[in-house]
FILO-518589 format. One record per residue (C-alpha): residue number from 1; z, y, x. Coordinates in nm, 3 decimals, padded with zeros to 5 digits. Last residue first. Example, Ala and Ser with C-alpha at 12.3 -4.5 7.8 and 13.67 -1.06 7.14 Angstrom:
REM FILO-518589
R/num/pz/py/px
R/2/00.714/-00.106/01.367
R/1/00.780/-00.450/01.230
This chain:
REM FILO-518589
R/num/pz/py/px
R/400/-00.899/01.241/-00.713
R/399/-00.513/01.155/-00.595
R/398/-00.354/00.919/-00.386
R/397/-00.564/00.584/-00.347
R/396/-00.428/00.270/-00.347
R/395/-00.341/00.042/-00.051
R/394/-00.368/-00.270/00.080
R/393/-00.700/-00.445/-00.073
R/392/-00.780/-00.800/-00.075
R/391/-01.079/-01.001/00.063
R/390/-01.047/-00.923/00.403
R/389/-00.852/-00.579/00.522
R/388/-00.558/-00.759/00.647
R/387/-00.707/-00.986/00.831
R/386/-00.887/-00.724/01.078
R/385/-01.241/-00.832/01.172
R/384/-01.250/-00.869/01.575
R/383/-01.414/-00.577/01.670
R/382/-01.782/-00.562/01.845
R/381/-01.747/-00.573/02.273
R/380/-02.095/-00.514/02.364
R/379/-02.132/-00.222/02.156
R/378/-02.196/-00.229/01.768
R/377/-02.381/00.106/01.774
R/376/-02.578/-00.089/02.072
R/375/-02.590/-00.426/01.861
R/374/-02.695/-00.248/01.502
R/373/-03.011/-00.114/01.699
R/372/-03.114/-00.453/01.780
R/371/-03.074/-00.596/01.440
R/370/-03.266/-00.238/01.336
R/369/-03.539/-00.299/01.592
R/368/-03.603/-00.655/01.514
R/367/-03.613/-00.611/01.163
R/366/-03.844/-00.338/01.196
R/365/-04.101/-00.553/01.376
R/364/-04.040/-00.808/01.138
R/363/-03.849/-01.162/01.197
R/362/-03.491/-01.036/01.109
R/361/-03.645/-01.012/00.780
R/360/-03.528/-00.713/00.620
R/359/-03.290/-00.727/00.368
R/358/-03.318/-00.907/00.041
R/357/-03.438/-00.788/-00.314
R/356/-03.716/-01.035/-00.322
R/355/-03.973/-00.718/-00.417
R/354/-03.779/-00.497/-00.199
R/353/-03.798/-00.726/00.102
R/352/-04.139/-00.805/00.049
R/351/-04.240/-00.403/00.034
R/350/-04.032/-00.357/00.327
R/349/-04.202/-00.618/00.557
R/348/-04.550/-00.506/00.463
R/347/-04.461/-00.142/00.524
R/346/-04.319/-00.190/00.875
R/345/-04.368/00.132/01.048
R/344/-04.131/00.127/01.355
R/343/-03.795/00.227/01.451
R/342/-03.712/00.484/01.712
R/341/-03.375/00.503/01.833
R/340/-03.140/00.779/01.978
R/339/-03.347/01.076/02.014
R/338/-03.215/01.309/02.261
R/337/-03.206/01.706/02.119
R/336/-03.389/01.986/02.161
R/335/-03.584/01.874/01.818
R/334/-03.938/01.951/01.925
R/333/-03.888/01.874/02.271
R/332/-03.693/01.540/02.190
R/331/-04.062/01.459/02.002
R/330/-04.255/01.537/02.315
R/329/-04.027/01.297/02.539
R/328/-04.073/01.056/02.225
R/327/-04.420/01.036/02.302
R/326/-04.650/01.245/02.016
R/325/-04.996/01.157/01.996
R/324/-04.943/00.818/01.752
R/323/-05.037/00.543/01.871
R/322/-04.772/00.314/01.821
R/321/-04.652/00.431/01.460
R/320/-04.335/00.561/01.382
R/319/-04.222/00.492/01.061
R/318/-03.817/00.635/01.167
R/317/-03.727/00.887/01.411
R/316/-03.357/00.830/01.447
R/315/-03.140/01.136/01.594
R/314/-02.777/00.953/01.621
R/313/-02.494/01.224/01.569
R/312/-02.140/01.175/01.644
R/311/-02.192/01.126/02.037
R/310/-02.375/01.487/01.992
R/309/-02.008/01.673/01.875
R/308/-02.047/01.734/01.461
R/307/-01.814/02.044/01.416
R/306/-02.017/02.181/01.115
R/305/-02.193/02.433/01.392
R/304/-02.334/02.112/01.550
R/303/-02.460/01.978/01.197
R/302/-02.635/02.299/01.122
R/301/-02.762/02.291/01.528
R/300/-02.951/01.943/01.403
R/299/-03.069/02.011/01.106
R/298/-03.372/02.289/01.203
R/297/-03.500/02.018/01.444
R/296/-03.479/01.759/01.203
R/295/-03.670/01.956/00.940
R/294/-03.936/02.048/01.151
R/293/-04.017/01.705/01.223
R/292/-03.998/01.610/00.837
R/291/-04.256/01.931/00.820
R/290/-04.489/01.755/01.069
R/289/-04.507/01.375/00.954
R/288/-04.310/01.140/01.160
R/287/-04.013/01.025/00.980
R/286/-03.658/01.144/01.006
R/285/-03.317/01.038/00.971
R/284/-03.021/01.150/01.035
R/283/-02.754/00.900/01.143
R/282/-02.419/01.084/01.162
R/281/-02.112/00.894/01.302
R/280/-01.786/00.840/01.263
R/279/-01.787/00.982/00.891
R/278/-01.554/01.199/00.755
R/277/-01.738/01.542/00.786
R/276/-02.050/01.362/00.692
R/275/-01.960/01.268/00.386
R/274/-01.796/01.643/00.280
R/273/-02.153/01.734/00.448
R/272/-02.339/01.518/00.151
R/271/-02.122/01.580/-00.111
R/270/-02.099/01.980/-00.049
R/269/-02.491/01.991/-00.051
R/268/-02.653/02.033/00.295
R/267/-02.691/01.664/00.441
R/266/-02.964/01.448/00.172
R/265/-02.976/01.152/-00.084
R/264/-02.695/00.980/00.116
R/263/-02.665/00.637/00.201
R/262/-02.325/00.537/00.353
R/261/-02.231/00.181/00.556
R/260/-01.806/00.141/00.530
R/259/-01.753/-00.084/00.815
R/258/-01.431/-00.291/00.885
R/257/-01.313/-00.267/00.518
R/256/-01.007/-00.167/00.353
R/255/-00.866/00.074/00.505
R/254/-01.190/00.295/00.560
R/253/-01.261/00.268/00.240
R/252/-00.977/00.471/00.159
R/251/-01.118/00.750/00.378
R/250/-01.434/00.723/00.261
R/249/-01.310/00.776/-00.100
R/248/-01.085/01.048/-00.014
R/247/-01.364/01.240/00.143
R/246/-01.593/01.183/-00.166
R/245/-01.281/01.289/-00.344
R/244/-01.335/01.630/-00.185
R/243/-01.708/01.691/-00.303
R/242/-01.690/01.832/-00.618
R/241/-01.867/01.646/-00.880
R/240/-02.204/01.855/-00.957
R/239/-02.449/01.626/-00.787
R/238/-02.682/01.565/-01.076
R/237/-02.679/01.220/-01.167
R/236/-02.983/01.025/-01.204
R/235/-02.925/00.706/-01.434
R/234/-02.840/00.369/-01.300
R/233/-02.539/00.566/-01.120
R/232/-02.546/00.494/-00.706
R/231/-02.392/00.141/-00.663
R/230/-02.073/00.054/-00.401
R/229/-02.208/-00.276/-00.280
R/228/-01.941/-00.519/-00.108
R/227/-02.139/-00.715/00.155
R/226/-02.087/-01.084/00.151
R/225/-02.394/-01.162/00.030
R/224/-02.433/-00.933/-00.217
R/223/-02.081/-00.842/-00.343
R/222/-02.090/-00.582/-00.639
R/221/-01.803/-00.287/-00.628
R/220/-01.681/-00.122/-00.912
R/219/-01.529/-00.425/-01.081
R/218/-01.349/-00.505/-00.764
R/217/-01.195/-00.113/-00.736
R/216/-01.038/-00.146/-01.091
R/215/-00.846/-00.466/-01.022
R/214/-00.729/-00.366/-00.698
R/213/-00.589/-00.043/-00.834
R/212/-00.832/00.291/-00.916
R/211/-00.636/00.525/-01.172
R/210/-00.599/00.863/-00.993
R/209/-00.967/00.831/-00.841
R/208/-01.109/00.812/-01.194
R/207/-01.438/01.032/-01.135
R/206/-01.541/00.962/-00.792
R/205/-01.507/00.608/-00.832
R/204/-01.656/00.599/-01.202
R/203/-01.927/00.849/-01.037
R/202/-01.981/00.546/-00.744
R/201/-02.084/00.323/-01.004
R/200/-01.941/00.077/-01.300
R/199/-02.135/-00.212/-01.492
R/198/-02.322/-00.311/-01.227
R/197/-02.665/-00.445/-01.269
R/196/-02.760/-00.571/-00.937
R/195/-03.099/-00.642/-00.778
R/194/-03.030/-00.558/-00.424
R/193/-03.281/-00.307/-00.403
R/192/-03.237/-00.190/-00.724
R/191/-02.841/-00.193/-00.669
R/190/-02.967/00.062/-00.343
R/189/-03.140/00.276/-00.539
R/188/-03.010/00.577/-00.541
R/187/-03.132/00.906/-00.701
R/186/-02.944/01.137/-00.844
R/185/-02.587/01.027/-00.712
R/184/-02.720/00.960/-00.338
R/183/-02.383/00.800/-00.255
R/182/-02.460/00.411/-00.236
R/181/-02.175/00.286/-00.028
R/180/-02.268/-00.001/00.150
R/179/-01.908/-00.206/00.205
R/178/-01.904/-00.431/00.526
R/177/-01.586/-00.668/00.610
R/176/-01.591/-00.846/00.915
R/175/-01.805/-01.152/01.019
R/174/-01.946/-00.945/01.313
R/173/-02.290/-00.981/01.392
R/172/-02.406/-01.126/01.032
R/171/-02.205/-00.801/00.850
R/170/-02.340/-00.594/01.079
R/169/-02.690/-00.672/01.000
R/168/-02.632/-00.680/00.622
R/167/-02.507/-00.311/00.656
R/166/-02.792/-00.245/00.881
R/165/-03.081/-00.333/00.618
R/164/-02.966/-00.097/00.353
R/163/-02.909/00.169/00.575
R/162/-03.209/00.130/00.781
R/161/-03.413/00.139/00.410
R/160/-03.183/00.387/00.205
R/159/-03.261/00.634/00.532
R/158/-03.663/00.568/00.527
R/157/-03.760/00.944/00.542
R/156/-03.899/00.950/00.175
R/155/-03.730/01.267/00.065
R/154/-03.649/01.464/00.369
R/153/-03.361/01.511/00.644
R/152/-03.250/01.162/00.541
R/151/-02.884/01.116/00.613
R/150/-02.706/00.763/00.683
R/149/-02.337/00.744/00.731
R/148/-02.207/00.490/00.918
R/147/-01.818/00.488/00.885
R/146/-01.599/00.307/01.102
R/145/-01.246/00.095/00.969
R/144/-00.926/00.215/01.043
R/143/-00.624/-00.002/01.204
R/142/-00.766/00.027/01.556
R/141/-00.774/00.416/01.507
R/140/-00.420/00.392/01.455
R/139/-00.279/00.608/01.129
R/138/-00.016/00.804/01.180
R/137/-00.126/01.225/01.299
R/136/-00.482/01.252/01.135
R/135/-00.465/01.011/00.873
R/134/-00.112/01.128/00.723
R/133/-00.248/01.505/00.801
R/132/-00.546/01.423/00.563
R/131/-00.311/01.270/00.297
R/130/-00.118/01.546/00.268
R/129/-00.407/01.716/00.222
R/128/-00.524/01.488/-00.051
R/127/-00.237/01.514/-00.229
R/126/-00.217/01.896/-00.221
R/125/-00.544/01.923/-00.316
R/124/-00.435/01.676/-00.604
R/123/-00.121/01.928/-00.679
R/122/-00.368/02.206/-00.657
R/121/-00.612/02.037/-00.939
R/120/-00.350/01.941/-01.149
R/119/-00.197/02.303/-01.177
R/118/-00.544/02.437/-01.292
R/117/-00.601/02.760/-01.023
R/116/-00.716/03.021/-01.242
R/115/-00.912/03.075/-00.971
R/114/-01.105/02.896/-00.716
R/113/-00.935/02.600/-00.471
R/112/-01.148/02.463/-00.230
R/111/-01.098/02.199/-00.034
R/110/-01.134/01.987/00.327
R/109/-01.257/02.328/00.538
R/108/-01.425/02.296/00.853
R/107/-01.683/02.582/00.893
R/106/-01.935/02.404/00.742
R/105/-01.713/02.275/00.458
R/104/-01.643/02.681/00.397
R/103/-01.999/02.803/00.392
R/102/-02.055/02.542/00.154
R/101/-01.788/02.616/-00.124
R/100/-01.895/03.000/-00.056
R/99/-02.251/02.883/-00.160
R/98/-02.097/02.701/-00.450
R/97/-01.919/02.974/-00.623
R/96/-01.671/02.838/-00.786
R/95/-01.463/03.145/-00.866
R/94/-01.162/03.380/-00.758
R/93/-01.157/03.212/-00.421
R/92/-00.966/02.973/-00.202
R/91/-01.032/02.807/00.128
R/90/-00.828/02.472/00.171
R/89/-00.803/02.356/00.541
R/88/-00.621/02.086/00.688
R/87/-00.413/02.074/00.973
R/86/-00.491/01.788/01.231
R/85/-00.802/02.014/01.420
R/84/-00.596/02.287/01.454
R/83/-00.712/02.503/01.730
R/82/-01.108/02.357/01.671
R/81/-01.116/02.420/01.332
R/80/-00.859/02.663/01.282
R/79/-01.125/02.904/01.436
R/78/-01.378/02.801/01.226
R/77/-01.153/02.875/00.919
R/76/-01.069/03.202/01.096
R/75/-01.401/03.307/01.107
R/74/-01.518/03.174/00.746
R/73/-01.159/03.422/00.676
R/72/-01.319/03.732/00.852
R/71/-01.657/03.706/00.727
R/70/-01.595/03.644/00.405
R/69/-01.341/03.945/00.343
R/68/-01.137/03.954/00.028
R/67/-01.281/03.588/-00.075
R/66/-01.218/03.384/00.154
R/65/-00.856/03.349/00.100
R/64/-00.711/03.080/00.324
R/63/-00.454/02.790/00.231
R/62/-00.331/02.633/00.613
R/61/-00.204/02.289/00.597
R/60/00.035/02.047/00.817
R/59/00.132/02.315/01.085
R/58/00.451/02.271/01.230
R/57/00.561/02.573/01.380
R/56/00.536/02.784/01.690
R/55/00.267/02.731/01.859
R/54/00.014/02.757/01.514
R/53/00.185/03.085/01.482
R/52/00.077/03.171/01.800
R/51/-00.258/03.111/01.795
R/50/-00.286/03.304/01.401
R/49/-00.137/03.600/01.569
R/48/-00.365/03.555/01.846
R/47/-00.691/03.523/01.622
R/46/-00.593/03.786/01.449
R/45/-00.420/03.767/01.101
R/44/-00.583/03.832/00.799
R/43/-00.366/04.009/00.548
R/42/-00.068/03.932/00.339
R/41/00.010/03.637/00.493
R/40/00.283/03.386/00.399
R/39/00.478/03.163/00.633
R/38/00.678/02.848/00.611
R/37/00.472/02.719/00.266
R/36/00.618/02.442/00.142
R/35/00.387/02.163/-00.094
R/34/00.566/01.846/-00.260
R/33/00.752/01.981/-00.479
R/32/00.430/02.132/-00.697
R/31/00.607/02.334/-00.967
R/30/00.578/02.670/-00.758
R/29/00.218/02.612/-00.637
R/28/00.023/02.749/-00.932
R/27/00.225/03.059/-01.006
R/26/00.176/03.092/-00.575
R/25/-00.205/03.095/-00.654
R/24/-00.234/03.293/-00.985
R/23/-00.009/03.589/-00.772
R/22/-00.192/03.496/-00.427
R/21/-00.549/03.602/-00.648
R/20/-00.360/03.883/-00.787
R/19/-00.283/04.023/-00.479
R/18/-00.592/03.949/-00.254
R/17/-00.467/03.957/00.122
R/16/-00.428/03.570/00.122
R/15/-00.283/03.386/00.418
R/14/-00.081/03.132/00.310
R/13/00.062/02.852/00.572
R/12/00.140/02.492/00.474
R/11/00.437/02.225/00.548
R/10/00.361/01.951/00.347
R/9/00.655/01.797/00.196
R/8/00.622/01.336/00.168
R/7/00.786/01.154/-00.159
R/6/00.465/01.254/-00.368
R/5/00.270/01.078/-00.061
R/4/00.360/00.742/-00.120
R/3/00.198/00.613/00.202
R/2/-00.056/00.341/00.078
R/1/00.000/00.000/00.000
């Protein structure tokens, strides 16, 4: 079971210069036991105030208003993350304004909070934050399982594909627990890959956090040969959940399987970076035509400035052909940036994999290339599949 986190305080810092907006706020906050704030802000602090408070006390969670001055609280937010990488960071705001909701995941925030402030919503944050600094400061990295995430930088890139196919590979290299996670809400197809029907999807996850037990969580998942599948919604669904259970999701995943394998529908929408932001490591995906190139080169710095370090992200130039004019020495030009693997054009071996709903054959060119590719993210030393996190889960998830 999980860390009962209503029993845990977190110790938090305010820093909001708006008076009515800390007013709603702090009306919010003063029924929620398990949130203390040691120090409250009135105005933006300088980057050596804010250094030395951070010196001083025990950080868990800093609340910023980013609404008074933008500029000066996405500056701070970046700030805090690199200085306080453990804390987490909630911006808040008078509305839901979803470019303001991005500007702060890039910087490094976990939530956002907008005005009237709903008193279930801040206790979840509050949860979830509490949660975040659990993770960050107690939990053994040899305890935790990886996460794979797969981004296409275009429509049509091949992500679902390699991500598809490399769950199943790493599964069959190291016996351990795999979960694919299909998290393109409006338009996944990962269950029609594999055939399934699922009653439940990853909006039922998303949706019901609070409730999910062991009996809940095995009805939303399908196993396909040994590989839990997490479905995308049969119908398209608009990506208006907000992102910060997707964080929560991943990182409860992440105690229950060895590898948690995500395919996104694409990187700059708050579910896609909130996915990223948890994940281990970043595959973006491209193909070869020109404005997919483009893409990828314009992607890459975004996912730098969102804190992504290079051994995070894996540049993979997918349907490449063998004659094409461009060597990959030309192609690392374009994108200023190493490209990690290349995979070839295989359409005859994905069109019979998707018609008998299987992955690909290890026999195919691209088979070949992903099973091989799975070994180096693997390394030559793959973990022994915890016991612990087979067939049963051990905790439940705290909050939504």
């Amino acid at each position: 079971m999980g860390r009962e986190t209503a029993a845990a305080v977190l110790s938090a810092v305010l820093i909001c210069p708006h008076r009515e907006l800390y007013s709603a706020f702090h009306a919010a906050c003063t029924s929620i036991r398990e949130l203390r704030f040691i120090a409250e802000l009135n105005e933006y602090p300088s980057i050596t105030t804010l250094d030395q408070l951070l010196a001083t006390q025990q950080i868990e969670a800093i609340f910023v208003d980013v609404g008074s001055d933008r500029a000066v609280a996405l500056q701070l937010i970046a700030h805090l993350g690199k200085a306080a990488s453990d804390a987490a960071v909630a911006g808040l705001d008078e509305a839901n304004n979803p470019e303001v909701i991005l500007q702060c995941l890039r910087g490094g925030a976990t939530e956002f909070l907008a005005s009237p402030f709903p008193l279930e919503e801040v206790r979840h944050a509050v949860r979830r934050m509490l949660q975040h600094s659990d993770v960050a400061t107690s939990s053994p990295a040899s305890n935790r399982g990886r996460i794979h995430v797969f981004a296409p930088v275009k429509g049509g890139s091949g992500a679902t594909t390699l991500a598809y196919t490399t769950a199943f590979q790493i599964r069959k290299q190291t016996g351990g627990s795999v979960l694919l996670a299909d998290l393109h809400l409006a338009g996944g197809v990962i269950g029609f890959l594999a055939k399934l029907r699922p009653a439940y999807s990853a909006v039922d996850a998303l949706r019901h956090a609070s409730q999910l037990d062991e009996a809940v969580w095995k009805s939303l998942v399908s196993d396909k040969g040994g590989v839990d599948i997490l479905a995308a919604p049969d119908r398209p669904e608009p990506t208006l959940i907000e992102p910060y259970p997707v964080q929560e999701l991943l990182e409860f995943t992440r105690g229950l399987y060895d590898h948690v394998v995500v395919d996104l529908g694409g990187v700059l929408d708050p579910l896609g970076m909130t996915a990223i932001n948890a994940s281990d490591e970043t595959n973006l995906v491209c193909s070869t035509d020109m404005t997919s190139l483009f893409l990828m080169r314009r992607m890459i710095p975004v996912l730098e400035e969102m804190g992504r370090r290079r051994n995070q992200l894996n540049v993979l130039v997918n349907r490449r052909e063998r004659k094409r004019e461009l060597s990959s020495e030309e192609l690392e030009k374009i994108f200023r940036a190493s490209i990690h693997r290349t995979f070839p054009d295989d359409p005859i071996a994905v069109e019979k994999a998707q018609r008998e709903g299987e992955p690909l054959a290890e026999t195919s060119d691209l088979g070949k290339t992903i099973r091989s590719y799975v070994q180096g993210i693997l390394g030559a030393t793959a973990p022994t599949p915890s016991s612990s996190r087979l067939g049963a889960l051990k905790q439940l998830w705290g909050g939504t």
